[in-house]
N, C-alpha and C positions, 0 to 999 in steps of 0.2 A: 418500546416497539422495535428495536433495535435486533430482537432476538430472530424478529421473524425472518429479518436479510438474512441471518446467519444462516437461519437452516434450509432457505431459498439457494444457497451457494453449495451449502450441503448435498442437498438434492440435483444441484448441477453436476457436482462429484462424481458421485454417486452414477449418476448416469452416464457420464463421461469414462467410469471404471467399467462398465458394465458392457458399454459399446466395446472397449479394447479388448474385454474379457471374452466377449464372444467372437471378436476377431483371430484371437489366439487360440478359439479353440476350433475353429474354422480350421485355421493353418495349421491345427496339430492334423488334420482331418486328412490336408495336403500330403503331410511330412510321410516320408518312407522306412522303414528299420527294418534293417538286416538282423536277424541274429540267426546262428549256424551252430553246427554239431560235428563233433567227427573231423576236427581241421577241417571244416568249410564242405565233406563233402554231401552233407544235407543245409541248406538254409531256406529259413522262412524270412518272407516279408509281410511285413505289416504295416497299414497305416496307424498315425498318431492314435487313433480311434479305437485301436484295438483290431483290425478287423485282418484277419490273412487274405492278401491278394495273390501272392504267388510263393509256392514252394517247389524249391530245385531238388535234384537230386542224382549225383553222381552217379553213371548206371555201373561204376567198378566198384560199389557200396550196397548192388542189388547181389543178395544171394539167397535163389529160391531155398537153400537149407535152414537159411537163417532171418526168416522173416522178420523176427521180434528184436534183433538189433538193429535193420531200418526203423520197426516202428517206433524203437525207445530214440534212437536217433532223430526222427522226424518228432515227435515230442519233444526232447531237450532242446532243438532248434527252436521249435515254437515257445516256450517258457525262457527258452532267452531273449529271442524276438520280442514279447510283451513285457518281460521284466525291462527291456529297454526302453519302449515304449510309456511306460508306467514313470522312469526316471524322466524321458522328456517332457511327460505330461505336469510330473512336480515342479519340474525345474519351470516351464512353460507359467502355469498357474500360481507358484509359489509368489510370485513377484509382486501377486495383484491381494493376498492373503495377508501377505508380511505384516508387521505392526498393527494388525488390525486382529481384534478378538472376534471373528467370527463363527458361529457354530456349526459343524460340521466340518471345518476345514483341517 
């Protein structure tokens, strides 16, 4: 009978990972990332979550001749902005994954 405590305790784990796990992903929710383009003069932010809350942009980087290098501009910010995002999120979740084989991670 012994086996059953074990996996009683297991199951306390278990849940005990589960709460943390969705606290961290809460708080990635909180978190803010800069990333930018052009030496800084487009940047996007974003939360841990993915999501653009605000994009700047230097009006000495506005030229109505040359729309498409804001736009690639405001792009590159945003693909850095989430690539960064994306590193926090592993880094964030990684911890809770580690030594454990589970699928999908």
């Amino acid at each position: 009978m012994r086996g059953m405590g074990n996996m009683q305790g297991m199951m306390k784990q278990m849940q005990k990972m589960q709460k943390k796990m969705a606290q961290a992903q809460e708080e990635l929710g909180e978190k803010r990332i800069e990333g930018t383009a052009g030496g800084g003069m487009v940047s996007v932010i974003v939360s841990g979550h993915k999501e653009v809350i605000e994009v700047n942009i230097k009006e000495e980087v506005v030229d109505p001749e040359d729309i498409e290098m804001l736009q690639d501009l405001v792009l590159a910010a945003t693909n850095d902005a989430l690539k960064k995002a994306d590193d926090l999120t592993n880094q964030t979740m990684g911890q809770f994954t580690k030594g454990m084989n589970l699928p999908g991670f």
